[in-house]
N, C-alpha and C positions, 0 to 999 in steps of 0.2 A: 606792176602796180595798177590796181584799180582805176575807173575811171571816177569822175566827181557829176553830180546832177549840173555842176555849173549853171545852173539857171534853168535848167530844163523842167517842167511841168508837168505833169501827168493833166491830158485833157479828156481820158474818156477811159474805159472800162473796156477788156477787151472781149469779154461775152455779152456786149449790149450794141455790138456795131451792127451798122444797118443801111441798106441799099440808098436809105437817105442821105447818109453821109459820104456817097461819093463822089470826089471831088474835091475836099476838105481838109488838109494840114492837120493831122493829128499827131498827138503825143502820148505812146502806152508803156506800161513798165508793169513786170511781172517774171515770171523766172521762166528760162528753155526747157518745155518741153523735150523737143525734139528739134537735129537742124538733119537736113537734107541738103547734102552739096551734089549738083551736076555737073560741076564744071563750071561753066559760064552763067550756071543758075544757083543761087543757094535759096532756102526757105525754111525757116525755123518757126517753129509751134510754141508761143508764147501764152502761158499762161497766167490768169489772177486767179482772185474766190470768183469771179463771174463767169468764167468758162475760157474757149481758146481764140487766139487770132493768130492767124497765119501771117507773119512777116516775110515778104519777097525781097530780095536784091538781087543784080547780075551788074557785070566788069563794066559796062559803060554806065553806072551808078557811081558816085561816091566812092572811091576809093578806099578810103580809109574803112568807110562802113564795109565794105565788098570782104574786105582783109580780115576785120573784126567778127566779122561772121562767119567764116570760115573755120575761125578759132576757137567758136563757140561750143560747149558742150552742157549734157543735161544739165538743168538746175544751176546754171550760170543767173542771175539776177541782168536784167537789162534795163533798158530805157532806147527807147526807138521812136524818133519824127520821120515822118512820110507824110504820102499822099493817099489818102484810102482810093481804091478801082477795085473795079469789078472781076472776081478772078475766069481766069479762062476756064479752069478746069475746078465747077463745082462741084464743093463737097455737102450732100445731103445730110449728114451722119452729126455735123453740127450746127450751131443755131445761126452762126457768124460765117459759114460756109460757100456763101454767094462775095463776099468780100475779103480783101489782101489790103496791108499797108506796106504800099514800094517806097523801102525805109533810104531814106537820104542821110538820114546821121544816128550811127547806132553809139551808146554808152555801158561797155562792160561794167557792171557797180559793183559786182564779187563774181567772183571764182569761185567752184566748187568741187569737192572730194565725188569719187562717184559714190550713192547713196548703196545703203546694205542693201536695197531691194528697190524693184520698180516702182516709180511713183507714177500709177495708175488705176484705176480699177477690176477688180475683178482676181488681182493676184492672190497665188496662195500662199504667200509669206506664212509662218508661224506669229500668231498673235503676241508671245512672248517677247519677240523681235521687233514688233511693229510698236511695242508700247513702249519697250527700252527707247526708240528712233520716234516718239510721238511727233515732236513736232514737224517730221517728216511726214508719219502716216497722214497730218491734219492737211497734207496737201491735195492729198489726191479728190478728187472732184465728189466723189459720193461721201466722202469726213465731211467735207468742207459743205454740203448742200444739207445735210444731217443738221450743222450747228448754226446753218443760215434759217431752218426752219425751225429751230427752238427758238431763235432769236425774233424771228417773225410772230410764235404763236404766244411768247411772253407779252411782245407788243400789243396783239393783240388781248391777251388775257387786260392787262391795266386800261389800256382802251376801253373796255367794256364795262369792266367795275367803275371805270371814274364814270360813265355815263349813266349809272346806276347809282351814282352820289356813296362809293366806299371810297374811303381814307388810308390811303398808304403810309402807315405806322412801323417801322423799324424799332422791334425788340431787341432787350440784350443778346450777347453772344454769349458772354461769361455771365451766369446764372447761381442759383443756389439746384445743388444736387438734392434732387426728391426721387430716387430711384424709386418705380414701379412700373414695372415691365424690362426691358431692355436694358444693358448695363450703360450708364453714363460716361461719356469720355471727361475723364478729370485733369483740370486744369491748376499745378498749384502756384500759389499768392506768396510772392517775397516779400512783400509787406507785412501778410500775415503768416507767419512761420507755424508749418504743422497743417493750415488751414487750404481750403482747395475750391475752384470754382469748377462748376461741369459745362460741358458745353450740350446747349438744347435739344433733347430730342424731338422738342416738338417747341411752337410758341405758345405753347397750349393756355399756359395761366396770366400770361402777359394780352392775349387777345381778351380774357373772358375782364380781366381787370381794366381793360378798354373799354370794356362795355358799362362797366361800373361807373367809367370814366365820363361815360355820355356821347364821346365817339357814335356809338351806334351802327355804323359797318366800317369795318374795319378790313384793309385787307396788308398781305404781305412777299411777294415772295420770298420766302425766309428759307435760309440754309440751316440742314437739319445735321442732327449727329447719332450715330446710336453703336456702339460696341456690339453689333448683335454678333452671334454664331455664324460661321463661314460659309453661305451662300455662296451660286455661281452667278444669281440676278440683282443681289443687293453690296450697295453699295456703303461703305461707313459716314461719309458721308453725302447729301441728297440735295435736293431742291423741291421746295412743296409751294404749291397755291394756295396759299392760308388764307380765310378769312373768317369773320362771325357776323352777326348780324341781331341786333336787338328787335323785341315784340314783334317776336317772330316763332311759328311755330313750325313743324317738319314739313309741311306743304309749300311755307313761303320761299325757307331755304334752297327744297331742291328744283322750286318753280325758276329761282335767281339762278343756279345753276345748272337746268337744262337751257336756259337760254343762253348759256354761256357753251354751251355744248353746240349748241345749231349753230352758232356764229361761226365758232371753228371748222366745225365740219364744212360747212358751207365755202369758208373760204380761203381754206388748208385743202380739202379733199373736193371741193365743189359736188357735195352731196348735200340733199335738203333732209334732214330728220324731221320725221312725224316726231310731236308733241300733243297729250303728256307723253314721255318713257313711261313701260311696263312697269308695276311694283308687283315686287314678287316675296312673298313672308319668309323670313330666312328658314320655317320649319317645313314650306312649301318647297323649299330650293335643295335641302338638305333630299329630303325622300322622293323628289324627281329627278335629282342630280347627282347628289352625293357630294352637294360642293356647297360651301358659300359665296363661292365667285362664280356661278355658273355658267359656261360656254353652251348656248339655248340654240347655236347655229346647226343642229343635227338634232337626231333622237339619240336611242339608246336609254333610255329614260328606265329608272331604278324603277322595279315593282316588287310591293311586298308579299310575299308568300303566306309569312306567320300566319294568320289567321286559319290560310288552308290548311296545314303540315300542326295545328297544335296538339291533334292528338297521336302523331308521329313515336313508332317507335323507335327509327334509325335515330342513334346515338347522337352525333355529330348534332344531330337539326335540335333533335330534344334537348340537348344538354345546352345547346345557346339559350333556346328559348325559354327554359326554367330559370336560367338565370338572368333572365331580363333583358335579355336580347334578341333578336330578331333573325328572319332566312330572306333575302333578296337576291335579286337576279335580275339580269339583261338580257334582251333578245337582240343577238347579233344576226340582224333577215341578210339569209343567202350569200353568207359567209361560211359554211361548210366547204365550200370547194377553196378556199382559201386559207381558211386552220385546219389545220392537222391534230393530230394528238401532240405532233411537237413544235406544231405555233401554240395548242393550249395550256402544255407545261409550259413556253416563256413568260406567258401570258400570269401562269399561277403563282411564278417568280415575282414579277410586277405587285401582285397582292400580298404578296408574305412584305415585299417593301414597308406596307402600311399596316402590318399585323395581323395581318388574316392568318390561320393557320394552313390553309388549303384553300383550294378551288373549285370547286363541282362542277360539273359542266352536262351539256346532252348536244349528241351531236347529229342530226336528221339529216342522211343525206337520201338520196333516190334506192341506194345498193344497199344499205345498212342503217340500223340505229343504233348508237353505241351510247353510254352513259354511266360517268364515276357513281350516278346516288341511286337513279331509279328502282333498281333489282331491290334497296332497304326499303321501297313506300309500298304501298299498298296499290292496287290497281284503281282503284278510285283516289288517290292522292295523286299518283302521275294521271289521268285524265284531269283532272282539276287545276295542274299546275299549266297542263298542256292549253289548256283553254283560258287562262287567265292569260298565260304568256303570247297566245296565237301562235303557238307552234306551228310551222308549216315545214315541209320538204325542203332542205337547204340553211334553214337554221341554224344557229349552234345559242343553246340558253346556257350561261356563266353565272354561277351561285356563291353568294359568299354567307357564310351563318357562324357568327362569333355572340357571345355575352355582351357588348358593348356596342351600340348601335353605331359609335363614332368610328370603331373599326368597318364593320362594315359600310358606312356612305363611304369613308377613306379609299377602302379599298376599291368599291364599286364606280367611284367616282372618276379616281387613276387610269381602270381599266376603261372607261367611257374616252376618255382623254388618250390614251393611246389606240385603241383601235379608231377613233377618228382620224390621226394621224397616219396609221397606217392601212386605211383601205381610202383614205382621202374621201374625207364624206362631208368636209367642211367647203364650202364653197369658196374660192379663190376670190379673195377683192371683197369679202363681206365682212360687214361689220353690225355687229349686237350690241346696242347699248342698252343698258336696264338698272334699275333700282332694286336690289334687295332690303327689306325692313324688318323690324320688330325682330333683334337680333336678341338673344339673350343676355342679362345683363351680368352675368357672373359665370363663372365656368370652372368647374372643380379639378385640382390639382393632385390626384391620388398622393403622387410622391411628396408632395408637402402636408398632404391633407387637411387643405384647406381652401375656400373659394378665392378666386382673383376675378377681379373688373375684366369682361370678356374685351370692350374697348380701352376706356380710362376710368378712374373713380369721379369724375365729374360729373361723367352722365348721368341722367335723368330717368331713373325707370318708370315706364309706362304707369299712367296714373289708375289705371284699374289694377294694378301688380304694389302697389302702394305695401297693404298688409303681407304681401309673399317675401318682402325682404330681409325680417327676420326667420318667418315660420317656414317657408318653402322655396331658399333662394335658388334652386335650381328651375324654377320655373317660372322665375319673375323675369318678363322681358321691357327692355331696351327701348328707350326713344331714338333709335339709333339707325343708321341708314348708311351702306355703302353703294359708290359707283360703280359698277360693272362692264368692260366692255372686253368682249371675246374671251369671256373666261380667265379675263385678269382683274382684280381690285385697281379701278383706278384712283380714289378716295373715297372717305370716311369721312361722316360726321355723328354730329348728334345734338339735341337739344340737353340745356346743360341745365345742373341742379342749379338753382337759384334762390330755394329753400333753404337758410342753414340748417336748420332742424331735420333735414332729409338729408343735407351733406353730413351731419355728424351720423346719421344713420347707417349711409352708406359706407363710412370710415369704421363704421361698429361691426357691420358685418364683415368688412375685410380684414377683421382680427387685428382692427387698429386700436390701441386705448386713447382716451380724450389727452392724455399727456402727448403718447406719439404723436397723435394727429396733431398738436399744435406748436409741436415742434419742428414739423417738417410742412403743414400748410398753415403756421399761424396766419400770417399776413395774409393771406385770402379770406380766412375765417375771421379776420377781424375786419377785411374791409369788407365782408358781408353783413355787417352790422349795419353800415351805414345806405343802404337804398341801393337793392340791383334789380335792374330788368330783365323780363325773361329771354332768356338768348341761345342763338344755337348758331352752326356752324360748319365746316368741313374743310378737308383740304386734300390737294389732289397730289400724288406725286409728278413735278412735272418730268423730269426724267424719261419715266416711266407711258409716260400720255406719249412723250414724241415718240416715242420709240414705238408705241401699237400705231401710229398714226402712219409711221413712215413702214412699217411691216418686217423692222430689224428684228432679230432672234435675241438681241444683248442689247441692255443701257447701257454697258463702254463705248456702244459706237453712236451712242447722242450725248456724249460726253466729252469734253475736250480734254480732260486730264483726269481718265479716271484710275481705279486702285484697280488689283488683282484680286483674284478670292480671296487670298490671304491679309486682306485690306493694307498692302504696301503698294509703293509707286515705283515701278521699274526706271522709268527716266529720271530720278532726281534719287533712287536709291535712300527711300523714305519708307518707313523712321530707321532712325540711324538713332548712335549713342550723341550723349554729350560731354561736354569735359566737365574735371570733376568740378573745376569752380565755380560754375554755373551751379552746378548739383547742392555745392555748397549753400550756395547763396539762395537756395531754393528750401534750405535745410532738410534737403531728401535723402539716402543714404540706399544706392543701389547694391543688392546682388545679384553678382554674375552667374552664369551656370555655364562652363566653356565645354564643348565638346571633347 
C-alpha cells in the first residue's frame, strides 16, 4: 500500500537548489530517476520539470527511510524531508550537483510498472512508441524544457501586446463553415438536425469584425483547425498568435511585430536583432531563391540564363522558353570533388520531385569537363553562360529549363535547400529573420481553371494594382507580407479590404456571384455598411516559432499531445467510432467500409 502526503509539503523544486540552502529542512517530491544502493549508502536521483536532486541515506539514518529506499525503483513517485549539505563527491554535469538532501523521512506515493523505454534523454526509442506512452515521453527532461519554453515565450508574447494596449479577445470555436482554401473540420448540431458547425481555421473574420467593433488591436492566442492533406510538419490542429490592428498600414503592423521579435530573441536566445528586418519583394525572393520563404543563410542563388540561350537551338532550352518559360541554374563553387555523376543523378531525382523533367549540369573539375547540355549551344552561348555563372575549376553549374517558371524556382529552390544541407554551408547557431512583401494577390489553378486568393479573399490588393483585378489578375499584387526565419514561414499577414465595393470585387474575380458571396460572407458585408477602419494584421504559428527557436527537426516535440501524419492520436487512440445512438441523435447516418 502506498504511502499518504500525511501533512507533508513540498518546500522547494529540486532543479533550483543551491549552495545557499545549506543547512536548511527541506521537503522535494518528484519521481526516481535512479537509486544507487552500496550497502551502507543508498542514493537516488529524484526528479520534477526543474531538473535532478540527488537524495542520500545510510543505516545509521532513519530507519524506515533507509528500508524505503532500498525498495525504491525507476519512476516510483516520492516525497523526501532532509537536511540539504554539501555533497562530497561533485557532480559538474548538473545544475544542483554541488548539493544532496540526507533524507530523514522518505514517503513512497506510487509504485510503478517498469516504463516501455528509458526515461532519459537522447534515447532511440521509435517515435510510434514514444507517442502511444506520451505522458511518459513528457518526462524526460529535453519534452519537459521544450513545453517549459513555449510556455515561457506565450508569456511573454501577452506581456508584450498588453504593453502595447492590444485586447485579448476570445473568438468562437464553433463557427459558420466558409470553406476557402483548406477543408474545414465539421462539427454537427443536435439541436439543428442536418445542419453543422466548422471548427476555425483561422479567427480570421472574428478579429477583422473586432476591428469594426472599435477594439482597435486586438490580439489572441487562438487554437486553429484545418483538415489539410498529410504532412510530416503539420499538424490538424495548431496554435497561432493572432492579432489585428486598426489605422494602420503594412509599416506599422510589422514595426509592432519586429519589436515583438527582439524581445524574444533577446530573452529566449539572448541575441540582439538589428531593426528594421530586411524586406525582400516576393518576386525578388522567387528569382534569387526559388522560394517564398527563403533561407538567405548561404548562396547558391538562382541566375537566369534566358536572355542568353534565346536564340538556342538545343531543343530542351528552346522548347521551354517559347513556351513562356524560362533556363536557370546554380553554381555549386568547388563542389566537383564532391558530386559525382551519381551524387548528380540523386540530385536530378530531387527535381523531377517538383516537376522538372531533367536536370543539366556542367561539371569542371582540374582532369576533365564533362556536361549533359554544352555539346547542343553554341561556342559563344557556353562562353556566355560560363561568365555569367563564374565558372571556375571545381565547380559543378545545375540547370533546370521547364515552360512554367514556378517549376523551375520549385525545382531550383529544393536543390538549394538540399545541397546546403548536405555539404553544410549553413552556419550552426544562425539565424535569418526577414520580411518577404508584395506577394501576388491571386494564383491560378490550371486544374480548376480558375484564380484563387494566393493568401485569403480579404486581402487588400496593392492600391496601384487596383484596375489589374479584373483585366490582368495575374499580376495584381498583394498588401500582403510574410515572416521568414531560416527558410521557414513563420507568419502572415496582410492589410485587409476595408472597401466593400473592392470586397465585392474581389469576391467577383474569384468566380463568386453576389448571391454566393452573400450567403457565405453576408454578415461581414453587411456589417461593412456600417463604418470600418482601415485594418491589417498577422499571425504567427506558435508551434512552429518554438520549435525554430529551440532548433528541433519536428513540431511533435514542442507539442504536448500531438497527432501523427495521419492526424490520429496514438495514446488515446483517437478518433475512434461512436455508438449508433449518439449518431442517431446527431441525425447522421454512417457508412462502413470493413476491410
Amino acid at each position: 500500500m502506498a504511502d499518504t502526503m500525511n501533512g507533508l509539503k513540498r518546500t522547494a523544486y529540486c532543479g533550483e537548489l543551491t549552495t545557499a540552502q545549506i543547512g536548511q529542512e527541506l521537503v522535494l517530491a518528484g519521481w526516481a530517476a535512479k537509486q544507487r544502493n552500496l550497502g551502507n549508502l543508498i542514493f537516488i536521483d529524484l526528479r520534477d520539470r526543474t531538473g535532478i536532486a540527488q537524495l542520500a541515506f545510510d543505516d545509521s539514518s532513519d530507519r524506515a527511510a533507509f528500508e524505503k529506499a532500498a525498495s525504491v525503483r525507476g519512476e516510483y513517485v516520492l516525497m523526501a524531508r532532509g537536511m540539504l549539505r554539501r555533497r562530497e563527491s561533485v557532480n559538474r554535469d548538473i545544475p544542483t550537483g554541488e548539493v544532496e538532501l540526507y533524507v530523514t523521512e522518505l514517503k513512497i506515493l506510487a509504485v510503478s510498472e517498469t516504463p516501455p523505454f528509458d526515461i532519459k534523454d537522447g534515447i532511440k526509442t521509435n517515435e510510434e512508441l514514444r507517442l502511444r506512452y506520451r505522458y511518459l515521453d513528457l518526462r524526460r527532461p529535453e519534452l519537459q524544457s521544450a513545453i517549459l519554453m513555449r510556455h515561457r515565450i506565450v508569456k511573454l508574447v501577452r506581456d508584450y501586446f498588453d504593453q502595447n494596449h492590444f485586447v485579448e479577445i476570445e473568438t468562437p470555436i464553433l463557427i459558420k463553415s466558409t470553406p476557402e482554401g483548406a477543408r474545414d473540420y465539421l462539427v454537427p448540431s443536435r439541436v439543428h438536425p442536418g445542419k453543422f458547425y466548422a471548427l476555425p481555421q483561422s479567427p480570421q473574420l472574428y478579429k477583422q469584425l473586432s476591428m469594426l467593433a472599435g477594439f482597435d488591436r486586438y490580439l489572441q492566442i487562438a487554437r486553429c483547425f484545418r483538415d489539410e492533406d498529410l504532412r510530416a510538419d503539420r499538424q490538424p490542429e495548431f496554435t497561432q498568435i493572432d492579432l489585428e490592428m486598426s489605422f494602420v498600414d503594412e509599416i506599422d503592423v510589422q514595426t509592432v511585430n519586429e519589436g515583438l521579435m527582439k524581445r524574444i530573441f533577446r530573452e529566449i536566445l539572448g541575441r540582439d536583432l538589428e531593426l528594421p528586418l530586411r524586406r525582400l519583394p516576393w518576386q525578388e525572393a522567387m528569382e534569387r531563391f526559388g522560394s517564398d520563404k527563403p533561407d538567405t543563410r548561404f548562396g547558391l542563388e538562382l541566375v537566369n540564363l534566358t536572355d542568353l540561350l534565346k536564340n538556342t537551338e538545343f531543343a530542351v532550352f528552346k522548347g521551354a522558353m517559347e513556351a513562356g518559360g524560362s533556363v536557370r541554374a546554380i553554381n555549386v563553387k568547388g563542389a566537383a570533388g564532391t558530386l559525382s555523376r551519381k551524387e548528380i543523378d540523386k540530385l536530378a531525382d530531387v527535381a523531377k520531385l517538383f516537376k522538372a523533367k531533367g536536370l543539366a549540369f556542367t561539371r569542371a573539375t582540374a582532369d576533365a569537363h564533362s556536361s549533359s547540355f554544352e555539346k547542343f549551344l553554341t561556342p559563344d552561348e557556353v562562353s556566355a553562360v560560363h561568365e555569367r555563372m563564374g565558372l571556375e575549376t571545381g565547380d559543378v553549374l545545375l540547370v533546370v529549363a521547364d515552360p512554367r517558371d514556378s517549376v523551375v524556382f520549385a525545382a531550383l529552390g529544393a536543390l538549394r535547400l538540399n545541397l546546403a544541407k548536405r555539404l553544410a554551408l549553413i552556419p550552426e547557431g544562425s539565424y535569418d529573420l526577414l520580411w518577404v512583401t508584395d506577394f501576388p494577390l491571386f494564383e491560378y489553378d490550371p486544374d480548376e481553371g480558375r484564380y484563387f486568393a494566393m493568401h485569403h479573399p480579404f486581402t487588400s490588393p496593392n492600391l496601384d494594382d487596383l484596375d489589374k483585378m479584373e483585366s490582368d489578375p495575374g499580376h495584381c499584387r498583394a498588401r500582403a507580407y510574410d515572416l521568414v526565419l531560416n527558410g521557414t514561414e513563420l507568419g502572415g499577414g496582410s492589410i485587409r479590404i476595408s472597401d466593400p465595393s473592392v470586397q465585392s470585387r474581389m469576391f467577383a474575380a474569384l468566380g463568386m456571384s453576389p448571391e454566393e458571396a452573400q450567403e457565405k460572407f453576408g454578415f461581414l458585408l453587411n456589417a461593412f455598411k456600417y463604418g470600418v477602419p482601415p485594418h491589417g494584421g498577422m499571425a504567427y504559428g506558435l508551434d512552429r516559432l518554438v520549435m525554430l527557436l529551440l532548433g528541433k527537426d519536428s513540431i511533435r516535440d514542442v507539442i504536448a499531445y500531438p497527432k501523427v501524419q495521419n492526424a490520429s492520436e496514438l495514446m488515446t487512440d483517437c478518433p475512434n467510432t461512436v455508438d449508433s445512438k449518439s449518431l442517431d441523435e446527431l441525425s447522421i447516418a454512417v457508412t462502413r467500409t470493413e476491410d
